[in-house]
C-alpha positions as a Python dict, from the first residue, in 0.01 Angstrom:
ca = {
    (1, 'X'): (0, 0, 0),
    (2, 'X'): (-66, -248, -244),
    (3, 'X'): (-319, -533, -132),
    (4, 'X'): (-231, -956, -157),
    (5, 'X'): (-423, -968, -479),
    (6, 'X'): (-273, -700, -659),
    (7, 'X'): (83, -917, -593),
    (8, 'X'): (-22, -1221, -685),
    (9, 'X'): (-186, -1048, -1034),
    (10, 'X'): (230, -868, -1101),
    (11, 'X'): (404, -1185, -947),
    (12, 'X'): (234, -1454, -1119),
    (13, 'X'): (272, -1394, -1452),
    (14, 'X'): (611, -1262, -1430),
    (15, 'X'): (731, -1587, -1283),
    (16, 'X'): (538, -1786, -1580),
    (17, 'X'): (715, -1616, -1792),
    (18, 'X'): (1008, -1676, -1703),
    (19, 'X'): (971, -2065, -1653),
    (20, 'X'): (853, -2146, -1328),
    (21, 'X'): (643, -2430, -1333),
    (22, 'X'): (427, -2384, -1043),
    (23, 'X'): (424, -2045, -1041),
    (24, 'X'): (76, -1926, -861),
    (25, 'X'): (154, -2196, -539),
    (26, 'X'): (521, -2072, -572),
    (27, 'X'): (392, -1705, -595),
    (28, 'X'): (163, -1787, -276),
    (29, 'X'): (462, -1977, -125),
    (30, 'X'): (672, -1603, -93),
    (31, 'X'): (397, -1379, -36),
    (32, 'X'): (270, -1637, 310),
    (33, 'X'): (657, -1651, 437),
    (34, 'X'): (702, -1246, 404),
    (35, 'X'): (373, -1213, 561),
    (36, 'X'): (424, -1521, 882),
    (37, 'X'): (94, -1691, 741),
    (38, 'X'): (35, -2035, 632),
    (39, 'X'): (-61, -2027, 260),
    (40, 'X'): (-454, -2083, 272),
    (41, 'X'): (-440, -1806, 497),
    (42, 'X'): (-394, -1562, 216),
    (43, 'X'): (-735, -1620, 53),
    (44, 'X'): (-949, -1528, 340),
    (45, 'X'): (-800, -1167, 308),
    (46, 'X'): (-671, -1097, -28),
    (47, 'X'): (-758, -741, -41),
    (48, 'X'): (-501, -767, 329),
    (49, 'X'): (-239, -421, 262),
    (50, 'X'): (132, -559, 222),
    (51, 'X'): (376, -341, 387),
    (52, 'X'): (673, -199, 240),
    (53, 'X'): (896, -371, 452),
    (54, 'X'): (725, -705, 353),
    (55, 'X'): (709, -617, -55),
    (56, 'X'): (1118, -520, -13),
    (57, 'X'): (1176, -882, 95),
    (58, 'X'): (918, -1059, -142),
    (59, 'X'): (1052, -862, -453),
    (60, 'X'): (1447, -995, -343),
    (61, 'X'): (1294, -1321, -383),
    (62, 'X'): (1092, -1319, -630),
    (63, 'X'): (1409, -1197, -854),
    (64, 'X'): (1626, -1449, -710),
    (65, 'X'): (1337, -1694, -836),
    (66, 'X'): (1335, -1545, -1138),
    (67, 'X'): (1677, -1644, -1173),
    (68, 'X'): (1599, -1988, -1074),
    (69, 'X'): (1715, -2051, -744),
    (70, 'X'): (1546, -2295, -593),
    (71, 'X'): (1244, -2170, -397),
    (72, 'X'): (1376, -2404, -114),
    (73, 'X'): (1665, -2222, -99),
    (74, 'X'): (1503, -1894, -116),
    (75, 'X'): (1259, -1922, 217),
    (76, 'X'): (1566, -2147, 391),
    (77, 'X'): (1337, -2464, 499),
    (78, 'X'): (1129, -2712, 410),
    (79, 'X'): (898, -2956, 577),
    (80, 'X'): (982, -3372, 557),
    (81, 'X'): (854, -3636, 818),
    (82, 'X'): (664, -3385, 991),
    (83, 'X'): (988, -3209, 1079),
    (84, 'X'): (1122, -2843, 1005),
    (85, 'X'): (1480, -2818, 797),
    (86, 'X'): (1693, -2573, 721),
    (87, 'X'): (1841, -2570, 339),
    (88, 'X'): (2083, -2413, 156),
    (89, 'X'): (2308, -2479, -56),
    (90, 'X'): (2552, -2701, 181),
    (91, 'X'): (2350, -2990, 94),
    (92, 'X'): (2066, -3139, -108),
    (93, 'X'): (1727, -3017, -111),
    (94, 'X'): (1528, -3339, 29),
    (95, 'X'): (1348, -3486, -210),
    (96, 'X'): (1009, -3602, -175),
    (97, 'X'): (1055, -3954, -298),
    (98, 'X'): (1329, -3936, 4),
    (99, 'X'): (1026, -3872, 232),
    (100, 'X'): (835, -4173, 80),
    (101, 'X'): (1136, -4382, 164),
    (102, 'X'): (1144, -4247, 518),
    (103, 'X'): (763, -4330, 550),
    (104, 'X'): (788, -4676, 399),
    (105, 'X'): (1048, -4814, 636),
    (106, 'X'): (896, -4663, 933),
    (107, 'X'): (587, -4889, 846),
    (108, 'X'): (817, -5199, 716),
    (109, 'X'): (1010, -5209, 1044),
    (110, 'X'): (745, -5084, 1275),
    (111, 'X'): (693, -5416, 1483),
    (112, 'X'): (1039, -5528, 1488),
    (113, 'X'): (1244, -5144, 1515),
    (114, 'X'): (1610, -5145, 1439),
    (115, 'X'): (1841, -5048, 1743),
    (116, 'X'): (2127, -4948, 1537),
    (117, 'X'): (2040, -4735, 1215),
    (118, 'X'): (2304, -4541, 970),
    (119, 'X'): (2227, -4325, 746),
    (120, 'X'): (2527, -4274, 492),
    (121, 'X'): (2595, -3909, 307),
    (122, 'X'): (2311, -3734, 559),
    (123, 'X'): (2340, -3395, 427),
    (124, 'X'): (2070, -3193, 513),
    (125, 'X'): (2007, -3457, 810),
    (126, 'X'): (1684, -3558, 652),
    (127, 'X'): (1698, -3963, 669),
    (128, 'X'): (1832, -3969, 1004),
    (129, 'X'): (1624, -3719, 1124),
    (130, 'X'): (1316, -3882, 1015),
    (131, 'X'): (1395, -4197, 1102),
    (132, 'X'): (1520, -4164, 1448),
    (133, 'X'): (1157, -3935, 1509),
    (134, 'X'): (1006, -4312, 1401),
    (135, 'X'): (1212, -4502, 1607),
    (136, 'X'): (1314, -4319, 1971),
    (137, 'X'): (1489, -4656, 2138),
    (138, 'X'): (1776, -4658, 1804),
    (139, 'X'): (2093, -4512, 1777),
    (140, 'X'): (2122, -4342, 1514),
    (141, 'X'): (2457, -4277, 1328),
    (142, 'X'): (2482, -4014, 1000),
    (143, 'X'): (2797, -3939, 814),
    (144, 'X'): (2878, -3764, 559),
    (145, 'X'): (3191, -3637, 370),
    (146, 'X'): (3113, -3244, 357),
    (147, 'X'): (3153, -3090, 735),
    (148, 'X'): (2975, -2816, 567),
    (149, 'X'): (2652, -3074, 509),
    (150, 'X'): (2767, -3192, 860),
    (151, 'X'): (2721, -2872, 1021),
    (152, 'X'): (2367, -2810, 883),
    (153, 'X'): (2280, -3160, 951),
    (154, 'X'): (2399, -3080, 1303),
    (155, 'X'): (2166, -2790, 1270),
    (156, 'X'): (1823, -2961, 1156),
    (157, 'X'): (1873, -3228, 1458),
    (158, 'X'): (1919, -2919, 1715),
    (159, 'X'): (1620, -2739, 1570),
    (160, 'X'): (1425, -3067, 1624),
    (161, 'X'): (1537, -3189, 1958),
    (162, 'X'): (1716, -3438, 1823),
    (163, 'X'): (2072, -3406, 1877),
    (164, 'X'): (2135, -3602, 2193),
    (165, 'X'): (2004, -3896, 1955),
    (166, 'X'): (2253, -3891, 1637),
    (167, 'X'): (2588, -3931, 1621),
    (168, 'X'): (2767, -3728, 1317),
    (169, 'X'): (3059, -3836, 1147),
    (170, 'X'): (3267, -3660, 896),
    (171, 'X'): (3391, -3939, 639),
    (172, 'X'): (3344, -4085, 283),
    (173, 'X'): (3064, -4341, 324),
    (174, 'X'): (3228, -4657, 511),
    (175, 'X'): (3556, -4443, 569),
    (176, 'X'): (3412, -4286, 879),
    (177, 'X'): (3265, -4582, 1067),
    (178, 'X'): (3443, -4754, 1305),
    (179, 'X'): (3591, -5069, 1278),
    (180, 'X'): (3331, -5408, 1393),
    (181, 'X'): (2990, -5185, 1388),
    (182, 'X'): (2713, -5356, 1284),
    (183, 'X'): (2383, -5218, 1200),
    (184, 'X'): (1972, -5312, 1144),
    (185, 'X'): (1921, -5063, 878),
    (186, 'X'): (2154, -4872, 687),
    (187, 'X'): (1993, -4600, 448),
    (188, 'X'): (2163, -4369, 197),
    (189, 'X'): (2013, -4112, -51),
    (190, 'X'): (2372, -4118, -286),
    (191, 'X'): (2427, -3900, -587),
    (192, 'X'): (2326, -4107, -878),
    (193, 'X'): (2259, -3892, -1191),
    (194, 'X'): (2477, -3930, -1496),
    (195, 'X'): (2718, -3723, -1630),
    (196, 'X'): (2457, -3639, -1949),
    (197, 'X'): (2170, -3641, -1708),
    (198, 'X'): (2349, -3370, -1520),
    (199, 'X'): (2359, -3173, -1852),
    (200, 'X'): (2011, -3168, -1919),
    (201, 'X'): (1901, -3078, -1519),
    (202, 'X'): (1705, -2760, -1463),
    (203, 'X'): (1847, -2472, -1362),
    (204, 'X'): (1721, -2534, -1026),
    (205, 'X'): (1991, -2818, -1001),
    (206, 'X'): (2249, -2771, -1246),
    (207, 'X'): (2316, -2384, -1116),
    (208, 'X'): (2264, -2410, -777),
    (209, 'X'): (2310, -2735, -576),
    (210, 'X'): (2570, -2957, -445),
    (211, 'X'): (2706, -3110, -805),
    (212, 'X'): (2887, -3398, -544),
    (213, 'X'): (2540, -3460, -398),
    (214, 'X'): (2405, -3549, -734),
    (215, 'X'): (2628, -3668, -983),
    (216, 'X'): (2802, -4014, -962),
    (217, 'X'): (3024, -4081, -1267),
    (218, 'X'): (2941, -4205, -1664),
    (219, 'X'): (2729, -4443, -1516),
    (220, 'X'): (2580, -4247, -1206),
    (221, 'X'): (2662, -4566, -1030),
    (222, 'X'): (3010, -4458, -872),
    (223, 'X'): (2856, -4434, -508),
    (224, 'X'): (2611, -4694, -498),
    (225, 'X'): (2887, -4889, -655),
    (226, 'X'): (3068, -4863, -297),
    (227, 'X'): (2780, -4888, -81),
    (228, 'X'): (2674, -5229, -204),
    (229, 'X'): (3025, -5364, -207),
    (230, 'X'): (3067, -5271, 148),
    (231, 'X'): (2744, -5304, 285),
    (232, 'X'): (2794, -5688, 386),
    (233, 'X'): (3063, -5577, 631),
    (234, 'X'): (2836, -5362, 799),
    (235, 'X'): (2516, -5500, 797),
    (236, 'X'): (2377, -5687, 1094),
    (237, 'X'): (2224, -6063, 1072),
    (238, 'X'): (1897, -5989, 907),
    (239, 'X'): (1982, -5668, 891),
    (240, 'X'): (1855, -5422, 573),
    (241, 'X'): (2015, -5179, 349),
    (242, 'X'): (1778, -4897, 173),
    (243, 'X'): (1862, -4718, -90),
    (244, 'X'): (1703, -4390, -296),
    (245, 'X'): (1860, -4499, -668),
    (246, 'X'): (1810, -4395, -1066),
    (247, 'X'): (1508, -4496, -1230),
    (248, 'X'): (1672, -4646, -1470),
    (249, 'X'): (1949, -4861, -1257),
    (250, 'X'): (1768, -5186, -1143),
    (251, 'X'): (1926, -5409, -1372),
    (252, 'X'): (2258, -5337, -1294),
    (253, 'X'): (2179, -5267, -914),
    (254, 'X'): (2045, -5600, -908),
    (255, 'X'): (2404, -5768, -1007),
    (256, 'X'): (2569, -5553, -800),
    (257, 'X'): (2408, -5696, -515),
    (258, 'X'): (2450, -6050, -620),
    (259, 'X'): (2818, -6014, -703),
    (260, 'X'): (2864, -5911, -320),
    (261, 'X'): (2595, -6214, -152),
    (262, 'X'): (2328, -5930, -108),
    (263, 'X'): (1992, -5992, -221),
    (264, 'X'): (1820, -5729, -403),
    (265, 'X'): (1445, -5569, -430),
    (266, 'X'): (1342, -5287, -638),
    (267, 'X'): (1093, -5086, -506),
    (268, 'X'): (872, -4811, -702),
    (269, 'X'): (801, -4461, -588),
    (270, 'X'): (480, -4313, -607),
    (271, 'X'): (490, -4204, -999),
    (272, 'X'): (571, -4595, -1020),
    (273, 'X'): (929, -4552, -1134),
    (274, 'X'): (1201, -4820, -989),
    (275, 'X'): (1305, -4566, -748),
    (276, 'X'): (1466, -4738, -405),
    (277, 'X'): (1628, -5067, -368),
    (278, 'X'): (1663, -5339, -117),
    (279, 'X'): (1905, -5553, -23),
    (280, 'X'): (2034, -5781, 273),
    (281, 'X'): (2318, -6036, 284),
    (282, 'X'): (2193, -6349, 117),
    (283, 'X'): (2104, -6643, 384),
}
């Protein structure tokens, strides 16, 4: 049987050469899941046997890596908000700059916690998972669209204990609300690439996920487009919309919100790009 280190020495390079990025934590990523270890784990045995069994499921997905599925994909979860999801390819892989906006409005609205929160195109679950973990006294409502996003959404809240706390609805962002609901915080992680940004994606993306979870017209401002023209309706007194946008958007996010009495904030994300925005109706 061939030993952890004589893997990693065939399975790194192969990957490199065939354009994976992070190829050596990607490489360690495989071998820990087809072994049940955490990934640090590997290096206090690397000379550990790998079973046959074990190198017949690593070598599937290492090709299907190859090929440039998304590694996410491949090993079917991924950690956000300290929580456990299921992906594939029914929704978006969470982002982390979605996880940084989950972590900054749990802080921003930790002494004065929303009681009704909506999260708008859930997908995966993610926002309104994370934020109903932050904030156990709120309902929490998530729509979305795709019953097939639904369903796995449905999924990642049942996998966390979660689903006696979330109410799903299948709908096209405000289609699926019902009439008169207000809420504290409304969040949505829209598609809002361009057409030409779509184009030049990685393979990761442009092959393999959700094209309606990422793409949003010419402009890749179709969606938000809707949410901030609607979002008045919906939005409680003092209430706050949060939004995960294009880094290149603010300007015209900014008179979006004015042209329907919201007032906007752009927010950066950790690599200092304009990344989320603000907004709640104007006093």
């Amino acid at each position: 049987m061939r030993t952890l280190r004589e893997i990693k020495a065939r399975t790194e390079p192969f990957l490199a050469e065939r354009g994976i990025p992070n190829y050596v934590l990607e490489t360690d990523l495989m071998i820990a899941h087809a072994l049940g270890l955490k990934r640090l784990d590997l290096y206090l045995d690397l000379d550990r046997p790998i079973t046959e069994a074990q190198l017949d499921d690593l070598r599937a997905w290492v090709k299907r890596r190859a090929a440039r599925e998304p590694l996410q994909y491949i090993l079917g979860s991924v950690d956000f908000a300290g929580l456990k999801l299921a992906v594939d390819t029914r929704a978006l892989i969470p982002r982390p700059e979605t996880e940084e906006l989950a972590y900054y409005l749990g802080r921003r609205l930790e002494a004065t916690p929303p009681a009704r929160i909506l999260d708008l195109g859930t997908g995966s679950g993610a926002l309104a998972l994370a934020l109903a973990q932050d904030f156990p006294d709120a309902e929490v409502t998530a729509t979305d669209a795709s019953k097939k996003a639904l369903d796995l959404a449905r999924e990642n809240a049942k996998g966390n204990d979660l689903a006696e706390r979330i109410c799903f609805l299948e709908g096209s962002w405000w289609e699926a609300l019902p009439a008169e609901q207000s809420y504290d915080l409304i969040v949505s992680n829209p598609p809002y690439l361009t057409e030409a940004e779509m184009e030049s994606a990685a393979p990761e993306v442009a092959a393999h996920e959700p094209r309606s979870a990422l793409v949003a017209g010419a402009d890749g401002l179709q969606d938000l487009r809707i949410l901030l023209v609607g979002a008045a309706s919906y939005l409680a007194r003092g209430g706050l919309l949060a939004l995960e946008t294009g880094i290149a958007q603010e300007a015209a996010l900014h008179n979006l919100a004015e042209e329907n009495g919201l007032q906007g904030e752009a927010l950066e994300d950790l690599n200092q790009r304009p990344r989320f925005f603000l907004a709640q109706v104007q006093a």
